[in-house]
N, C-alpha and C positions, 0 to 999 in steps of 0.2 A: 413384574415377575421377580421373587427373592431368589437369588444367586446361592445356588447350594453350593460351597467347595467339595464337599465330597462326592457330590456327582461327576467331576472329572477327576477325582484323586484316581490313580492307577490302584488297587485292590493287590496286598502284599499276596505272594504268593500265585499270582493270574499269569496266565501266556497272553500276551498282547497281541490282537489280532486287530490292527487298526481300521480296519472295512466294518467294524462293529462300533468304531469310536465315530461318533459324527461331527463333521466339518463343519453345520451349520444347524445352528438350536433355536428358538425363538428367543427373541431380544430381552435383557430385561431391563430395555426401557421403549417408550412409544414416542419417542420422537425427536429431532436432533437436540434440542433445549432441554429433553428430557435427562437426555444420556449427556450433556456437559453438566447439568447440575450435579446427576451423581456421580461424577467423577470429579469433581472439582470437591466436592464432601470426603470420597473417601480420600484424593490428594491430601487436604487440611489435619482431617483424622492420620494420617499415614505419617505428616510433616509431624504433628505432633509426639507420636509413638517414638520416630528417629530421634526426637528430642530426649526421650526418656532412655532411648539405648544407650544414647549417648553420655547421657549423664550416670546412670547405675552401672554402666563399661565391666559387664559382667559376659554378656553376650555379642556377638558376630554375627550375621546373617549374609549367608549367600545365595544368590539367586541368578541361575543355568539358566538361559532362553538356548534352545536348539530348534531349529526348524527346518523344511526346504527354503529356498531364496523366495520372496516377495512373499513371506507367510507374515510379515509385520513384526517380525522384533524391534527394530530400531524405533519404529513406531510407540510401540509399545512399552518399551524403555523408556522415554522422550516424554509421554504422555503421563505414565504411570509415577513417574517417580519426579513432575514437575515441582513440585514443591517442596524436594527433599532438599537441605543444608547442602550445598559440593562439598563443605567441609568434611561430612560426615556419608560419603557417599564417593565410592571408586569403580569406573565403568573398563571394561577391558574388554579388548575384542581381537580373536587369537584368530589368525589366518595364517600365511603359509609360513613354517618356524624357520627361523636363521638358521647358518650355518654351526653356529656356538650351542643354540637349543637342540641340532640335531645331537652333539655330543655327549646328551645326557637323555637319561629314563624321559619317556612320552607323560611325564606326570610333572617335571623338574621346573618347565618354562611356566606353566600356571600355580605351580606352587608359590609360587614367588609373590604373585599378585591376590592372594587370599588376603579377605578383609581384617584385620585389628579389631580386637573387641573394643565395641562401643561404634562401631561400623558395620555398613552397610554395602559389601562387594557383588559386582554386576558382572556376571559374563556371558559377552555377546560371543557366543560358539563357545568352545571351551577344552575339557582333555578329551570331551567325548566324542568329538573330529576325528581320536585315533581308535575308535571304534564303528565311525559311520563312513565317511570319506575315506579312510584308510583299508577299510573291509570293499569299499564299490572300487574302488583303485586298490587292487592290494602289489601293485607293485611300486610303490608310496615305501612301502617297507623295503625296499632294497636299498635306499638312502638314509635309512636309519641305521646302520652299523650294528646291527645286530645281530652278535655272533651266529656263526652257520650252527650249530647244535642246539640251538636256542630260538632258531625263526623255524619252527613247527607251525604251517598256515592251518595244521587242523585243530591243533593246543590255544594258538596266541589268543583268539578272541576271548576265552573262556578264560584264560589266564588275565589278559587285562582287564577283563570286567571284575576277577575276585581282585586286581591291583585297587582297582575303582571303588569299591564297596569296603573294603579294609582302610581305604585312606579316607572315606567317608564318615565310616565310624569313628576313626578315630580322631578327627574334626569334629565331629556329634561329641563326644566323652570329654572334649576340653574347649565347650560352649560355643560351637559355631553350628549354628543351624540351616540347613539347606535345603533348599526349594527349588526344584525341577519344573522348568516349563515347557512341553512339547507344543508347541504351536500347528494344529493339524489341520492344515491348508487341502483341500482338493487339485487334483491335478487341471482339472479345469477353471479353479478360479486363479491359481498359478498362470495360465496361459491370460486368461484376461487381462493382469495386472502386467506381464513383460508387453501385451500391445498396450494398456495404458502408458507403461515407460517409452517405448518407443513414438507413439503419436503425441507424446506431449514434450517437445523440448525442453522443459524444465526438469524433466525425470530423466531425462538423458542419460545422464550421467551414474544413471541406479544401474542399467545394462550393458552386460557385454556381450560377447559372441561365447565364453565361459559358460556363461548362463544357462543355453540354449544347449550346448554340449552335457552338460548335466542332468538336464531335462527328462534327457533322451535313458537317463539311469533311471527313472522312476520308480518301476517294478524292485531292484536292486536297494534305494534305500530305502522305499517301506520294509522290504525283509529286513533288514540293517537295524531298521528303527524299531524295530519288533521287537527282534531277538534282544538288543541293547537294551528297550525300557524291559522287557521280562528277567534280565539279570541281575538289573544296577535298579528295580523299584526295591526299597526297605523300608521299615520303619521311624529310621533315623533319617533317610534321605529317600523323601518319595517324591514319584510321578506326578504330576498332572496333566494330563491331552488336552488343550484348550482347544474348543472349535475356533478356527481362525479365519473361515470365508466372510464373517462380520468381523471388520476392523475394530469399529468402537464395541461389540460386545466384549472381544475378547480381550478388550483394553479393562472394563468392568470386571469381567472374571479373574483375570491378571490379578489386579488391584486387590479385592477382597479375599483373594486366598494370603497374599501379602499378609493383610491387615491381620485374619485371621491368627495365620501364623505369629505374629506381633504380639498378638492378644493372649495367645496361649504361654507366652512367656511369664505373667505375671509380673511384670517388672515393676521398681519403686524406686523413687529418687531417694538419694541416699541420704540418712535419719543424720542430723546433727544433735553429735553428742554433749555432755556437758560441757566438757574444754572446751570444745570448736565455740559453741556459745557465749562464754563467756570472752573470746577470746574477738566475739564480732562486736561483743557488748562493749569492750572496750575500744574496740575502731570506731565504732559508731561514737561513744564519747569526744573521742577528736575530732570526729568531724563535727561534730557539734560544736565545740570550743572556736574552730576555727569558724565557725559563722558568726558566731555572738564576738569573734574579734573585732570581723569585718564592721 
């Protein structure tokens, strides 16, 4: 089956109603050999493209995984972007913020770690934590110092999603292009995977008793995640719901909107002019010389 990206792009302008967005699609591949070949193709293709971001250092890409817990980002990360340079490739993963980060705007501690053109920036969670976890906890905000005339709980979410979407833009307008991934796990294949963690001692280590406390919000952050992708989907920074109860599909679809996105940039390695030319024509000379020395 050919992986449409626009079949999970979020549609500018839509109310997201996630009980319409489905969890699980059929595969598009048939079989485990199936789905590492093409995922090892579009890695190779992927490795390549980063090659040329890097070289033309016209463009930045970043790229948001949000999800519930055990919906497979890190996975997914790990998987998708095996073949990319580390040099040209920066992974971040924002959980509870310091005391120094609370002292500044909920935008200030990820701003920081935005990727350099000619790079390729990863964030694992991100400022959208202060629109998802901070709205199902909202007294999360009371440690954020934010003046009393100014913590309106019925203004702020609407306010920081236009913070969200203006800082978005204006990343779009000076070449960083960004891609949203909503990884859309069911609540039941969630529960399979924390008894995976637990019956297998080597996943030990994925759960805690947090976890499990979270869970129990479910109802809370689909509305979260609703209201959040129908604010902050645009044009210059859109959605995609990946179904996520297939690990390796949604590894495949991850991937190819990636590539897509890549591809839509048109990039080209940069044209050597006359100077530079002539100016290799004569490196190349000496090193010539020096071999007929030898």
């Amino acid at each position: 089956m050919k992986i449409k990206t626009k079949d999970y792009r979020v549609r500018e302008g839509d109310k997201v109603k996630l009980k319409k967005w489905p969890t699980l699609v059929k595969p598009a591949y048939k079989s485990k050999e199936e789905y590492k070949e093409l995922l090892e193709e579009q890695v190779e293709e992927l490795s390549d493209l980063q090659r040329l971001l890097y070289a033309s250092n016209r463009y930045a890409v970043l790229l948001i995984f949000q999800a519930m817990d055990a919906a497979g980002k890190d996975g997914a990360i790990r998987n998708v972007m095996s073949g990319i340079n580390p040099q040209g490739c920066q992974v971040f993963s924002f959980k509870h913020p310091s005391a120094t980060e609370l002292e500044h705007d909920f935008l200030w501690r990820t701003t920081q770690s935005l990727p350099e053109r000619g790079r390729i920036g990863i964030f694992n969670r991100s400022y959208y934590e202060e629109v998802l976890i901070v709205r199902v906890h909202p007294e999360i905000l009371l440690s954020q110092n934010i003046p009393n005339g100014l913590l309106n709980k019925k203004r702020i979410w609407k306010e920081r999603y236009r913070s969200i979407v203006d800082q978005e833009n204006h990343l779009h307008r000076n070449g960083t292009r960004i891609i949203k991934f909503f990884l859309h796990l069911s609540e039941e294949e969630q529960r399979k995977r924390f008894l995976d963690r637990i019956d297998e001692p080597d996943k030990n280590w994925k759960f805690s008793l947090a976890d499990i406390k979270e869970r129990k919000f479910w109802k809370q952050y689909m509305k979260a995640y609703e209201e959040c992708l129908s604010a902050t989907n645009t044009r210059n920074a859109p959605w995609y719901v990946v179904p996520a109860d297939d690990k390796e599909n949604a590894r495949l679809i991850v991937s190819k909107i990636i590539l897509d996105t890549f591809k839509s940039l048109k990039m080209s390695y940069p044209e050597t002019d006359e100077k530079r030319r002539q100016e290799l024509l004569s490196i190349r000379q000496q090193l010539m010389a020096e071999g007929e020395d030898d």
